[in-house]
Backbone as ProteinMPNN parsed JSONL, in Angstrom:
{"seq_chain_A": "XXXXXXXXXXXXXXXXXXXXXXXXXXXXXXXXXXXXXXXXXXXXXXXXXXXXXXXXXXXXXXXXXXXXXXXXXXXXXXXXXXXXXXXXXXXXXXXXXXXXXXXXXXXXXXXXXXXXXXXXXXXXXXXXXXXXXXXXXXXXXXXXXXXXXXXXXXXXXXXXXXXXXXXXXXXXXXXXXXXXXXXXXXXXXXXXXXXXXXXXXXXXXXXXXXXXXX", "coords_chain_A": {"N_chain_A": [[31.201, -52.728, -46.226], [33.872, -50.858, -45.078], [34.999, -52.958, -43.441], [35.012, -54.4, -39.936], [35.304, -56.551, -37.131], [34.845, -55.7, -34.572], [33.549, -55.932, -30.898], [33.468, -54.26, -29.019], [34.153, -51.269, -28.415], [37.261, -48.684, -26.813], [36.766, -45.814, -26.304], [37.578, -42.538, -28.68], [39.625, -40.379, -29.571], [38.009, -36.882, -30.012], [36.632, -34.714, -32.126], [37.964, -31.741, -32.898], [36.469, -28.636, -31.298], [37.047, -26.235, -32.233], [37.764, -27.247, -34.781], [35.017, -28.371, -35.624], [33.076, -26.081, -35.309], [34.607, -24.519, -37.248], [33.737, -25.814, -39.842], [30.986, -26.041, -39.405], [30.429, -23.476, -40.013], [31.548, -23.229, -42.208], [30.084, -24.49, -43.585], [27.281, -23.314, -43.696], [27.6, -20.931, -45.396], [28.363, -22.162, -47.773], [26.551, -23.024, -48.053], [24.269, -21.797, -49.567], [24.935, -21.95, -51.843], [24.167, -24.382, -53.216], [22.378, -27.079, -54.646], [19.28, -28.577, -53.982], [19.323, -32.156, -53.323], [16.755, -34.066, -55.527], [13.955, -35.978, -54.86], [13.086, -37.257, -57.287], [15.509, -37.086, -58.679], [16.633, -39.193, -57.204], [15.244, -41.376, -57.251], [15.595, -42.452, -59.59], [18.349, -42.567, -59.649], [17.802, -44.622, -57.601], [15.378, -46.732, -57.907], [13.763, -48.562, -56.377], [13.295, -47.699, -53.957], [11.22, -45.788, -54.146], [8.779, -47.032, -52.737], [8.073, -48.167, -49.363], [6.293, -50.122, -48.753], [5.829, -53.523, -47.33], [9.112, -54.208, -46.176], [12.238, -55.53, -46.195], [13.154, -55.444, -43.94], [12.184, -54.581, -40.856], [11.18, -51.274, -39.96], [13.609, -49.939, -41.207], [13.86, -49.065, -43.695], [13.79, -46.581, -45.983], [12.183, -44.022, -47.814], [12.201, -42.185, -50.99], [11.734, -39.807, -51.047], [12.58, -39.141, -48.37], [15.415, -39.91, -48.207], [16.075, -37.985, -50.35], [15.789, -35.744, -48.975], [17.398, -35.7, -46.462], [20.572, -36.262, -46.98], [21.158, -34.079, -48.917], [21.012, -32.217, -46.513], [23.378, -33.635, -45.611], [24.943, -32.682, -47.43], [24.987, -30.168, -47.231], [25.998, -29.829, -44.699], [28.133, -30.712, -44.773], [29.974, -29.685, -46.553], [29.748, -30.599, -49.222], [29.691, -30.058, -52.477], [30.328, -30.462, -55.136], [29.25, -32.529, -58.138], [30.188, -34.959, -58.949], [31.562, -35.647, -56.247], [29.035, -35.574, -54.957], [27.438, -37.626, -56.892], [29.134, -39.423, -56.006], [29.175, -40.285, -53.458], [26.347, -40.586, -53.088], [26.159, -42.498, -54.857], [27.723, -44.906, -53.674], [26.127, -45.151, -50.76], [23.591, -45.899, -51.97], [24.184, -48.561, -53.098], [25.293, -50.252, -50.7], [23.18, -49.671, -49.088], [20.749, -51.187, -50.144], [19.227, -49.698, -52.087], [18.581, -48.122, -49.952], [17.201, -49.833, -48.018], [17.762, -51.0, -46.144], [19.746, -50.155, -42.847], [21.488, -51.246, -41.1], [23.579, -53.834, -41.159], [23.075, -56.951, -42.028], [24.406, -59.102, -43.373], [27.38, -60.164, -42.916], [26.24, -60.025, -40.709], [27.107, -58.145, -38.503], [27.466, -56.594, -35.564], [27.347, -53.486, -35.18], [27.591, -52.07, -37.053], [26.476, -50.055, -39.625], [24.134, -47.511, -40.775], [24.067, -45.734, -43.654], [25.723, -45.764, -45.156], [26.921, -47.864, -44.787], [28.668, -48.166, -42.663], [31.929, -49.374, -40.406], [31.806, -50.688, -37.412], [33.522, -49.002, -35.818], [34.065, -46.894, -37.403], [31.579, -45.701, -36.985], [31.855, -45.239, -34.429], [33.512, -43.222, -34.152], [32.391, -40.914, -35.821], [29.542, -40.814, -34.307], [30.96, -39.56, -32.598], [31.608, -36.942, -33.682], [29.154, -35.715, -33.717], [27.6, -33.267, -31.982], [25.381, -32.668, -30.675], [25.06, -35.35, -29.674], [27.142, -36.428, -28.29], [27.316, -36.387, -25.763], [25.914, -38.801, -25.105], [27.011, -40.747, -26.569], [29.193, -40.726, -25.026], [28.626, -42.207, -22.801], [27.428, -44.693, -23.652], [29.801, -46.4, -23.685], [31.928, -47.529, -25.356], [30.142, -49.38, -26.652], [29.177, -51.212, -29.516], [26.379, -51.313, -30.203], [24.547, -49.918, -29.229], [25.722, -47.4, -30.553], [25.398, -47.705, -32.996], [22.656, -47.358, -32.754], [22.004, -44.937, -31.571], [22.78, -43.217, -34.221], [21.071, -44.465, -35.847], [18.63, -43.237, -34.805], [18.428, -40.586, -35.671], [17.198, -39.09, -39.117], [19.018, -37.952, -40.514], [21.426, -38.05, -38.872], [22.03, -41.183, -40.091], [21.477, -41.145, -42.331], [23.537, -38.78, -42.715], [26.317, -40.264, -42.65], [27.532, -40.698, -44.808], [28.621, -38.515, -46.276], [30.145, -37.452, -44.545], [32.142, -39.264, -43.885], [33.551, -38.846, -46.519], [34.683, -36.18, -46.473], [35.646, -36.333, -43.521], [36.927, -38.698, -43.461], [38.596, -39.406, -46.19], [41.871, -38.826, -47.202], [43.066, -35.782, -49.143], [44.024, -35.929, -51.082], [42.436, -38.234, -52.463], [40.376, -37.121, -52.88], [40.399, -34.9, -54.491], [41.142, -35.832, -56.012], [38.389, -37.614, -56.85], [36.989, -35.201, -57.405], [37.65, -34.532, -59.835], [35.984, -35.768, -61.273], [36.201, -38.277, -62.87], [36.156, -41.356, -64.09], [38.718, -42.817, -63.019], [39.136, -41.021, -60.801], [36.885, -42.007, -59.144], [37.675, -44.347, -59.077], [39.963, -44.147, -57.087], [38.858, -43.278, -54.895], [36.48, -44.956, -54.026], [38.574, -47.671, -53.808], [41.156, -46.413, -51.989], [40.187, -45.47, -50.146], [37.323, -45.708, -49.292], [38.048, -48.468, -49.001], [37.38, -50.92, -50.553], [36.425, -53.444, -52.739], [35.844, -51.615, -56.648], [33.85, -52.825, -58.081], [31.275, -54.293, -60.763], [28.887, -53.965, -59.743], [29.194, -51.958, -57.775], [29.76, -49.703, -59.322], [27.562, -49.473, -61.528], [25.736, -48.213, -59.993], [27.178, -45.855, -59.426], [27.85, -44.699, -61.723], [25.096, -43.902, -62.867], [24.127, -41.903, -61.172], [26.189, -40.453, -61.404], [24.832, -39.855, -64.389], [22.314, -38.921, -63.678], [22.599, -36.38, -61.997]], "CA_chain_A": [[32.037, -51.528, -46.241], [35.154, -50.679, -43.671], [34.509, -54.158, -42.334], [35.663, -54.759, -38.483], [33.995, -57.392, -36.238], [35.42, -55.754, -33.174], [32.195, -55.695, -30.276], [33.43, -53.144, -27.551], [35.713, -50.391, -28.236], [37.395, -47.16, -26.355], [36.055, -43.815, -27.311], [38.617, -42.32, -29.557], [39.475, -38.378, -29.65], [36.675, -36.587, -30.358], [36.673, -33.504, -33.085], [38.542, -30.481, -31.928], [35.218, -28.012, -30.92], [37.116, -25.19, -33.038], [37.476, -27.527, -36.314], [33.77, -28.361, -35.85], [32.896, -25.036, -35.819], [34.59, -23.925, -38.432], [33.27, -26.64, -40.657], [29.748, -25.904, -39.322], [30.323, -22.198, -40.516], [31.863, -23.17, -43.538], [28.956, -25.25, -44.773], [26.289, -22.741, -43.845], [28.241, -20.273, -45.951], [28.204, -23.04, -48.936], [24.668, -24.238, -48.461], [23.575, -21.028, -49.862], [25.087, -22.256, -53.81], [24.182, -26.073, -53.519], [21.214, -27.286, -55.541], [18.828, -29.813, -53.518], [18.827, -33.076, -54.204], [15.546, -34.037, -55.189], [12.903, -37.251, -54.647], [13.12, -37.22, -58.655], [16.928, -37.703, -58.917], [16.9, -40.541, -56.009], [13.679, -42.438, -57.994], [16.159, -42.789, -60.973], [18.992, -43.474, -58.964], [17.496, -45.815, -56.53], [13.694, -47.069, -58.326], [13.43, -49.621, -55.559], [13.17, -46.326, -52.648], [9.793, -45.671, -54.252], [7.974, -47.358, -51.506], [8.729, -48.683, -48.183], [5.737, -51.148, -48.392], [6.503, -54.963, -47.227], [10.619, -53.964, -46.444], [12.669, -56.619, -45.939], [13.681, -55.281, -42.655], [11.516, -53.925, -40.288], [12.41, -49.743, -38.848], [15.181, -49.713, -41.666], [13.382, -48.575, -44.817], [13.472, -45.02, -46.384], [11.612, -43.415, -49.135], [13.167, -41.678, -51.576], [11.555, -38.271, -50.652], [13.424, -39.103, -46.745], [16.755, -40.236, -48.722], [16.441, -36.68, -50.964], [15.7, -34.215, -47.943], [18.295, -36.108, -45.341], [21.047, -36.146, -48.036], [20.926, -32.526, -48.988], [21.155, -31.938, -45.493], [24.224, -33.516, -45.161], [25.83, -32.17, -48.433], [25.223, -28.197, -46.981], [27.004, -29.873, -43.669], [29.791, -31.245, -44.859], [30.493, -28.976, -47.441], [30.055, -31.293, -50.754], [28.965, -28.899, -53.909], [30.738, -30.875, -56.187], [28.156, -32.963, -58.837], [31.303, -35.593, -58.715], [31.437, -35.936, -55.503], [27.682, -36.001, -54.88], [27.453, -38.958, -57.645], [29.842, -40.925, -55.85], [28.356, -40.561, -52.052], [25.04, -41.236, -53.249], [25.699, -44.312, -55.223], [27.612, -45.798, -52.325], [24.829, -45.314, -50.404], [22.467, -46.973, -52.511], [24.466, -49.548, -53.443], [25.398, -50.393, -49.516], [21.949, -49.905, -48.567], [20.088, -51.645, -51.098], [18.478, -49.045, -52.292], [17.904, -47.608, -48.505], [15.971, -50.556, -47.583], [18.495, -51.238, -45.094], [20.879, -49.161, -42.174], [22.351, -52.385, -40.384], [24.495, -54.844, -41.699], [22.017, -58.381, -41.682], [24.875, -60.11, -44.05], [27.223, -61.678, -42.464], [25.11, -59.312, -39.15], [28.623, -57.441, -37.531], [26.843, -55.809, -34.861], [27.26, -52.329, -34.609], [27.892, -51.996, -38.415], [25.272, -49.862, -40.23], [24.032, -46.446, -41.244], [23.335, -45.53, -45.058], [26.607, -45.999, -46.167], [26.813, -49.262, -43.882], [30.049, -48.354, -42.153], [32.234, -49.981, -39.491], [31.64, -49.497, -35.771], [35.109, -48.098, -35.598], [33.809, -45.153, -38.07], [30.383, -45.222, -36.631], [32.023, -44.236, -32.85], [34.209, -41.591, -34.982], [31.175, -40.398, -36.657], [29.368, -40.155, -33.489], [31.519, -38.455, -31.523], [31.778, -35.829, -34.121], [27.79, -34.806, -33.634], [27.713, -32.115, -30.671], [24.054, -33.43, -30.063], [24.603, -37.033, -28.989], [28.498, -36.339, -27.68], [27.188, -36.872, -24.201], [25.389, -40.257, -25.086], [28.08, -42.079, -27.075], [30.646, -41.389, -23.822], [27.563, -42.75, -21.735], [27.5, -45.967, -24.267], [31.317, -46.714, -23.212], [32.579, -48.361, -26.452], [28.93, -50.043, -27.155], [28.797, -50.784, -30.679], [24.776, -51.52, -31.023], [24.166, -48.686, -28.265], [26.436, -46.234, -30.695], [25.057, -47.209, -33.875], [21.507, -47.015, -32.397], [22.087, -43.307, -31.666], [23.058, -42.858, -35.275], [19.976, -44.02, -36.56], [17.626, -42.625, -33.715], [18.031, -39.756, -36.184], [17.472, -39.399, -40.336], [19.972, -36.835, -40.498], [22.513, -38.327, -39.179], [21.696, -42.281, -40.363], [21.859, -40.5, -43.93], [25.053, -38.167, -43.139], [27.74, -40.699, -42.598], [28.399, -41.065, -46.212], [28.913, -37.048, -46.577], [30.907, -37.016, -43.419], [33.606, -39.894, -44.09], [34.18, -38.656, -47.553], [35.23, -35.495, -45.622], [36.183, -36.949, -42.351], [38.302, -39.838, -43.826], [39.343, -39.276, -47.059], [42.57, -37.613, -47.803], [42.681, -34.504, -49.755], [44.486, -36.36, -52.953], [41.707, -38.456, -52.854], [38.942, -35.96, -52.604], [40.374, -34.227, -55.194], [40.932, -37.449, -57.617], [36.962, -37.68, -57.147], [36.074, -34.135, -57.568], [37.938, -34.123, -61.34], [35.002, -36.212, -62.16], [36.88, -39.037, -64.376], [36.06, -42.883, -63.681], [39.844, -43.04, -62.107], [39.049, -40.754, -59.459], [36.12, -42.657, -58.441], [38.388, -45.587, -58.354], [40.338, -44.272, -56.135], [37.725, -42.529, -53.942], [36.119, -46.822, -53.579], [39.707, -48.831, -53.413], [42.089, -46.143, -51.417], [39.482, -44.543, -48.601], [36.501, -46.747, -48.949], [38.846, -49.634, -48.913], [36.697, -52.172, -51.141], [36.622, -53.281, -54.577], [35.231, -51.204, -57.199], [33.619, -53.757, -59.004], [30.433, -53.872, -61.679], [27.405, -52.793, -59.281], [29.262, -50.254, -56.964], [30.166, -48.859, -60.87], [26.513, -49.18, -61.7], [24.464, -46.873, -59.319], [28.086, -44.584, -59.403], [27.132, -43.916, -63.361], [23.913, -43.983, -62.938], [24.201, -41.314, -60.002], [26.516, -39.417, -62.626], [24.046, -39.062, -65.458], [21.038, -38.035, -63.075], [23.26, -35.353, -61.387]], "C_chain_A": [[32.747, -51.347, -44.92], [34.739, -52.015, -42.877], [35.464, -54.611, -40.962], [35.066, -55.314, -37.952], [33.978, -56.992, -34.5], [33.799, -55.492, -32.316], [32.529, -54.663, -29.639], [34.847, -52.487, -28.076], [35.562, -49.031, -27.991], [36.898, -46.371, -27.586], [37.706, -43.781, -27.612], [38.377, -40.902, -29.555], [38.508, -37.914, -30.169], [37.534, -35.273, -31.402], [37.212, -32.349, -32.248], [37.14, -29.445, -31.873], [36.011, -26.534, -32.299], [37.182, -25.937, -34.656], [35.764, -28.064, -36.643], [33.427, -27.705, -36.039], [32.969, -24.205, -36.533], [34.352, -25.021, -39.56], [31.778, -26.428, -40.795], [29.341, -24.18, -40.276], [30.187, -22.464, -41.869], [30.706, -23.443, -44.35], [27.954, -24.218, -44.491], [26.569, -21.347, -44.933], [28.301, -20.804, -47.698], [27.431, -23.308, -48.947], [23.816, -23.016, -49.52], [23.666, -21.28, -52.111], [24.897, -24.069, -53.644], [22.698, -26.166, -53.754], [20.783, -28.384, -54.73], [18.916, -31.105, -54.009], [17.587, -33.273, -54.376], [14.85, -35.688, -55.184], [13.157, -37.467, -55.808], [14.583, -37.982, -58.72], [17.313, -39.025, -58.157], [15.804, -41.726, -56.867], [14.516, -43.086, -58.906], [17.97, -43.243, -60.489], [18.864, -45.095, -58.617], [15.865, -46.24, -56.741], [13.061, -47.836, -57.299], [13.037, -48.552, -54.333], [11.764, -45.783, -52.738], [8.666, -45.783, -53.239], [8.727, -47.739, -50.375], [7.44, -50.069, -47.981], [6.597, -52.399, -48.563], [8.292, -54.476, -47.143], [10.795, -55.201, -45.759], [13.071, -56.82, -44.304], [12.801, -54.475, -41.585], [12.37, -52.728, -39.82], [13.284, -49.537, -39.983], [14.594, -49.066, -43.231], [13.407, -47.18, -44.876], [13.117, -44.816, -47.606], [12.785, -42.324, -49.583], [13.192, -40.207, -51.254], [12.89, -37.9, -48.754], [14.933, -39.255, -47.342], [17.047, -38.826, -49.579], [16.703, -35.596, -49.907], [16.999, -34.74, -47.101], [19.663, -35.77, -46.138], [21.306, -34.758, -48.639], [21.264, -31.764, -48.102], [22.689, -32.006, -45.06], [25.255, -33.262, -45.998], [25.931, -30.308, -47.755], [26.51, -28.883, -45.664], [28.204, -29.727, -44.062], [30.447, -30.52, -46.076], [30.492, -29.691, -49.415], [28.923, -30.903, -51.553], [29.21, -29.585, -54.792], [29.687, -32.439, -56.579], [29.434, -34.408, -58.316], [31.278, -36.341, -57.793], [29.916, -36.764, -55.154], [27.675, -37.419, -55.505], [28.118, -40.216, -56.507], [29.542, -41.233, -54.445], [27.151, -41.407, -52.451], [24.71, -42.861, -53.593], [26.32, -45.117, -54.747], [26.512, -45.951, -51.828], [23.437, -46.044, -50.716], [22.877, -47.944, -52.642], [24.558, -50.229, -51.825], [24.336, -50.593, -48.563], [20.825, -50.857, -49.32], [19.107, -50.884, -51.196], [17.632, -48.331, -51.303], [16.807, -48.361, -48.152], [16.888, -50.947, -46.244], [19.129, -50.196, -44.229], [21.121, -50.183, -41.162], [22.637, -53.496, -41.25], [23.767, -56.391, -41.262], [23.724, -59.347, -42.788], [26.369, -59.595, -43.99], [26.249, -61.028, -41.094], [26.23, -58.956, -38.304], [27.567, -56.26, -36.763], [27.785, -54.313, -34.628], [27.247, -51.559, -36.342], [26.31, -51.444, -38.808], [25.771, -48.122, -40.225], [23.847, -46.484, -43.175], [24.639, -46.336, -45.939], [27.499, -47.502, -44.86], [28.776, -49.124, -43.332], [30.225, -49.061, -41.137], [32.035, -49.723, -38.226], [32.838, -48.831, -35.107], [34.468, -46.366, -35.922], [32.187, -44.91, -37.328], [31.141, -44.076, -35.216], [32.4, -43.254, -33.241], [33.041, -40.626, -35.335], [30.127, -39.497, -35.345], [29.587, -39.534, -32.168], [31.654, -37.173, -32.283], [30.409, -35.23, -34.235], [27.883, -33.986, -31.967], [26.107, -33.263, -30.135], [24.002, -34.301, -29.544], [26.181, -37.276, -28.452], [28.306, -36.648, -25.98], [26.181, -38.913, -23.782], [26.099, -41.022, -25.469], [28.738, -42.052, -25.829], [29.736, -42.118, -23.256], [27.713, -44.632, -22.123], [28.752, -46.831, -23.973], [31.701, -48.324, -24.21], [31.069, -49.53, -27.02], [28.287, -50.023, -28.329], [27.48, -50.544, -31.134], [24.296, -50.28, -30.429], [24.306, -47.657, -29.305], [25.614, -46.168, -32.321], [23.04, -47.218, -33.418], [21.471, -45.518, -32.301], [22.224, -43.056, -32.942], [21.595, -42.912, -35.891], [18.37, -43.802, -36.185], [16.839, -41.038, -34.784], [18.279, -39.62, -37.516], [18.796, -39.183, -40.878], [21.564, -37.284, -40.343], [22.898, -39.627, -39.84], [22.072, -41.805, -41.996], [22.999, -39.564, -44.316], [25.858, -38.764, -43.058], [28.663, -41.057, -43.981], [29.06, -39.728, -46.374], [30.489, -36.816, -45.398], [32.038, -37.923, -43.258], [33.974, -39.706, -45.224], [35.492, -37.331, -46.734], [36.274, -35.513, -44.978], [37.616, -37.428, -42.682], [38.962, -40.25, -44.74], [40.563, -38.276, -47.349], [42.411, -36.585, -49.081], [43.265, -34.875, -50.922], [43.02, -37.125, -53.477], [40.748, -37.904, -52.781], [39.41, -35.163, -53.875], [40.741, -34.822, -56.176], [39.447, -37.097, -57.972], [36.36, -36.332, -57.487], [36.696, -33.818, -59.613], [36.534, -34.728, -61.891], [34.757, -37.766, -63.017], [36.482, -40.444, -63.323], [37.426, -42.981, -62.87], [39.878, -42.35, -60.985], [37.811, -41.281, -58.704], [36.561, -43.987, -58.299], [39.033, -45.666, -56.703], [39.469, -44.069, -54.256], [37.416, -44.402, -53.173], [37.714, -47.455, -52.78], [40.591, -48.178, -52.367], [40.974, -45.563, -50.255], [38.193, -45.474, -48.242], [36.817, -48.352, -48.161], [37.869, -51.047, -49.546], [36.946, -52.21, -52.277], [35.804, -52.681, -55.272], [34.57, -52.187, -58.178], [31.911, -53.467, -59.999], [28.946, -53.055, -61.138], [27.868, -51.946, -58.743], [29.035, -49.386, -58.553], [29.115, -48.555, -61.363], [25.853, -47.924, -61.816], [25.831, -45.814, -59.456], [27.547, -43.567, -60.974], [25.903, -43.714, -63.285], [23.428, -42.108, -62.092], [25.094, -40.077, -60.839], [25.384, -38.769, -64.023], [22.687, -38.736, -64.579], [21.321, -36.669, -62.277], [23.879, -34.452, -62.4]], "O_chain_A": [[32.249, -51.655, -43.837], [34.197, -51.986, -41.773], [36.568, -55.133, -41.112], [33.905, -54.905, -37.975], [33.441, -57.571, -33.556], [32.907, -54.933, -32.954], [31.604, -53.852, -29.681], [36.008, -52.888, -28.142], [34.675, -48.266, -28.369], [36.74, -46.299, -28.805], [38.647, -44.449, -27.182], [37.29, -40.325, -29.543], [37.981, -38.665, -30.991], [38.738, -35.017, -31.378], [36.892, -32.118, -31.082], [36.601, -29.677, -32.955], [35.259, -26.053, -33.146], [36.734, -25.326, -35.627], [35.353, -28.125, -37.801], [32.992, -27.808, -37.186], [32.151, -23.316, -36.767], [35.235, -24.843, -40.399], [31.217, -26.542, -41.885], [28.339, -23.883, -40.926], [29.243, -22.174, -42.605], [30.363, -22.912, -45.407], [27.442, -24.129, -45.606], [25.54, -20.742, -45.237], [28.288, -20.027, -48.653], [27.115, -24.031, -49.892], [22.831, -23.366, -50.169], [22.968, -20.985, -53.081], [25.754, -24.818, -54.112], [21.888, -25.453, -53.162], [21.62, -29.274, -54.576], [18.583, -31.258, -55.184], [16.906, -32.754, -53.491], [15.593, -36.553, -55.646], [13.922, -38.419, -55.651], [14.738, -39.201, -58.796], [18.214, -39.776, -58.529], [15.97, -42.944, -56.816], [14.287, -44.277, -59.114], [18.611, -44.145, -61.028], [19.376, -46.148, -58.998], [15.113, -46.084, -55.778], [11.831, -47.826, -57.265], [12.095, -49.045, -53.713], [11.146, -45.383, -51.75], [7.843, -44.913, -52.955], [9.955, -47.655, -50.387], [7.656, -50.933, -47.13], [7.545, -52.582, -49.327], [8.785, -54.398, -48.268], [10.009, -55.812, -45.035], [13.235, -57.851, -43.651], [13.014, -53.281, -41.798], [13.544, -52.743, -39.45], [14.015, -48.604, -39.65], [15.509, -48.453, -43.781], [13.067, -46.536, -43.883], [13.699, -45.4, -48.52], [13.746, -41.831, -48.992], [14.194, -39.495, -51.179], [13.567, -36.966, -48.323], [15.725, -38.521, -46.751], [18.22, -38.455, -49.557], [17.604, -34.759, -49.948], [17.845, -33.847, -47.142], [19.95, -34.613, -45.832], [22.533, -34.845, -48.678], [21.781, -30.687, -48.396], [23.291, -31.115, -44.462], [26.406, -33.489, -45.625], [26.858, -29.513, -47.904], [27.683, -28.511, -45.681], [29.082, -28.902, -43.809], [31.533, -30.937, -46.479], [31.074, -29.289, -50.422], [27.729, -31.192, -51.472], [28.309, -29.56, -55.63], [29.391, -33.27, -55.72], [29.368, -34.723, -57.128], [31.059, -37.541, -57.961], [29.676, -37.97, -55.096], [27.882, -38.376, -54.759], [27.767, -41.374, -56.278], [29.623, -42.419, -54.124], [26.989, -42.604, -52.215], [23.959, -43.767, -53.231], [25.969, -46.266, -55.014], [25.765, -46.815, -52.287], [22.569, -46.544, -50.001], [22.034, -48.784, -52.329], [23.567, -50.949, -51.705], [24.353, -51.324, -47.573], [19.908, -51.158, -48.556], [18.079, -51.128, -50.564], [16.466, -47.976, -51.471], [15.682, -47.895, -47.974], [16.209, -51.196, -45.248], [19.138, -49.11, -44.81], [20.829, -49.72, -40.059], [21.797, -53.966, -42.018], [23.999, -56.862, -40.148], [23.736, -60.549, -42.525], [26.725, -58.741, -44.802], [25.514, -61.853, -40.55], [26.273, -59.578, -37.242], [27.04, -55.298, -37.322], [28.795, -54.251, -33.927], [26.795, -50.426, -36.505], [25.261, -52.016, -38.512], [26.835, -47.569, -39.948], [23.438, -47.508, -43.723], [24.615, -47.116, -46.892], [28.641, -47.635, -44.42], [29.743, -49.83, -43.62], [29.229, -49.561, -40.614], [32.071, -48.554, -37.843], [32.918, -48.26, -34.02], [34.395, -45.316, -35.284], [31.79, -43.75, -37.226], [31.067, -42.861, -35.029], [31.846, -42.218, -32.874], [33.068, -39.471, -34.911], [29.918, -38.287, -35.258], [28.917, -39.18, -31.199], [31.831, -36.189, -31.564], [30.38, -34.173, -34.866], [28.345, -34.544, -30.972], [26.019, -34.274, -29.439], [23.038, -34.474, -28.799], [26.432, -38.45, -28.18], [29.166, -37.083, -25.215], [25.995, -39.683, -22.84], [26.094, -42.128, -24.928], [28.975, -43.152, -25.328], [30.287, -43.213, -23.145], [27.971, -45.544, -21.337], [28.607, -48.051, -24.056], [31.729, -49.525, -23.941], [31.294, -50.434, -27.826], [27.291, -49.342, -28.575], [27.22, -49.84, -32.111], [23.61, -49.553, -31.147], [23.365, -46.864, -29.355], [25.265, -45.111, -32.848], [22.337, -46.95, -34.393], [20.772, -44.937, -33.132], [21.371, -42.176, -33.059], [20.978, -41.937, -36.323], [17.342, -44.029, -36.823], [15.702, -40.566, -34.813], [19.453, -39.892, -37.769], [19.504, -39.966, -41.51], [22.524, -37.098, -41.091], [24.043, -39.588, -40.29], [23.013, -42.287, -42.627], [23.448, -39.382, -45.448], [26.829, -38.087, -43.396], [29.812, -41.454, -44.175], [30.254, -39.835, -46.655], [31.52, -36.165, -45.572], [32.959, -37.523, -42.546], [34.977, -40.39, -45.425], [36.693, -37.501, -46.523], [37.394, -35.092, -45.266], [38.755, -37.022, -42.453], [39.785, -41.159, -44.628], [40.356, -37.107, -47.677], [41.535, -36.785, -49.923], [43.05, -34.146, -51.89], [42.485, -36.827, -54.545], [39.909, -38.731, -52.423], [38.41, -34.653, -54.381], [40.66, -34.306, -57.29], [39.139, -36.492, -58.999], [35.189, -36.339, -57.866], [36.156, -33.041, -60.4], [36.004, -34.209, -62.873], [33.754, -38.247, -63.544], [36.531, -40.469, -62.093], [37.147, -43.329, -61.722], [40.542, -42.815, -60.058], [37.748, -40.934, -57.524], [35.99, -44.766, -57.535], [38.899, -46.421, -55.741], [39.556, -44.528, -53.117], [37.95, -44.897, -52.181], [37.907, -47.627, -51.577], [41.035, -49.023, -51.59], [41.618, -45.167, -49.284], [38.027, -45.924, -47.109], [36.249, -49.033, -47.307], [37.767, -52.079, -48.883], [37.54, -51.346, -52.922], [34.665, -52.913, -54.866], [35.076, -52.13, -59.298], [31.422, -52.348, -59.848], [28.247, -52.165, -61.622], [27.297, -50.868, -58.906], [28.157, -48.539, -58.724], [29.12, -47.417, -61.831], [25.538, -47.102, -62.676], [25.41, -44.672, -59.636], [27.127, -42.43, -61.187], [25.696, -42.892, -64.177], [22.545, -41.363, -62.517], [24.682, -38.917, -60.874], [25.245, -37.618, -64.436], [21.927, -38.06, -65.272], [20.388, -35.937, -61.949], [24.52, -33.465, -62.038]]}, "name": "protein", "num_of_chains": 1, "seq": "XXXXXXXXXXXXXXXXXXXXXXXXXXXXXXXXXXXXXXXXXXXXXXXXXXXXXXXXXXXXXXXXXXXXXXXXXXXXXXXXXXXXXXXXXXXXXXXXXXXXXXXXXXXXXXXXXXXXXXXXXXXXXXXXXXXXXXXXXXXXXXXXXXXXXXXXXXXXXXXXXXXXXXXXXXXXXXXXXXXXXXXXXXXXXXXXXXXXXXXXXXXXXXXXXXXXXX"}
């Protein structure tokens, strides 16, 4: 996903402090009508999240109960109520992670590449320059992709919000509102025009799959 091999790159504008804030408002204002996800809906999603025994990857595994609570977390953030939406974060996410057994990129191994929804270290630095909390450690990292996505998944929270937060972030508002009708064509576009990959038979999978458990 967003694949770039670049190793070292400038910090990039950070979030304006007043559109953070009113985003931070907004969602605590919306968290109050959004339905948890739960350990249940992620099991039937993602059956493989069940355990974390034997992972393929050492440190990189999450249960499904850590993938329901983190997740939830970053749907009140970022403002995403819509079932639609939800569906189509999530089953990136699983699909990208293999079933959250992973949050770094081992295939082909693009260092800095990772998080849930295994983004680029372009969007990772974006990503974390837009947390207030670790805004004084990424400048510290000075364009250090493994440094930057190490901070990311230092914590669940945010390791599990970057899918919530580039739908947001980096999708335009046609496509955000393709995917919120619901219809298989706006989850095309949602994958091929902002994701930038092919929608092909497994992303489509866990996306339906992620639709009828939601």
């Amino acid at each position: 996903m967003h694949l770039h091999t670049t190793k070292n790159l400038l910090p990039s504008l950070l979030l304006s402090a007043i559109g953070g804030s009113a985003l931070t408002a907004a969602a605590s204002n919306d968290s109050a009508y959004l339905d948890p996800i739960t350990t249940e809906q992620i099991l039937k999603i993602a059956p493989q999240s069940a355990s974390c025994d034997n992972p393929p990857a050492a440190g990189e595994c999450a249960t499904a109960d850590i993938a329901a609570r983190s997740i939830t977390s970053s749907f009140e953030r970022y403002q995403v109520s819509s079932p639609a939406e939800q569906a189509a974060v999530i089953g990136l996410m699983a699909f990208e992670s293999g079933e959250f057994k992973y949050n770094r990129n081992h295939f082909p191994g693009v260092p800095g590449q990772g998080t849930r929804n295994m983004q680029s270290p372009a969007f990772n630095l974006k990503y974390a320059q837009s947390i207030p909390e670790i805004r004084d450690e990424v400048s510290q990292a000075n364009g250090d992709v493994v440094q930057i996505l190490d901070l990311l998944l230092s914590n669940e929270e945010y390791d599990f919000g970057s899918g919530a937060w580039f739908l947001r972030m980096q999708c335009d508002e046609d496509v955000q509102a393709q995917l919120r009708s619901g219809t298989e064509e706006g989850w095309e576009a949602y994958i091929t025009k902002c994701v930038g990959t092919d929608a092909n038979a497994a992303r489509r999978a866990y996306w339906q799959k992620a639709v009828e458990v939601l």
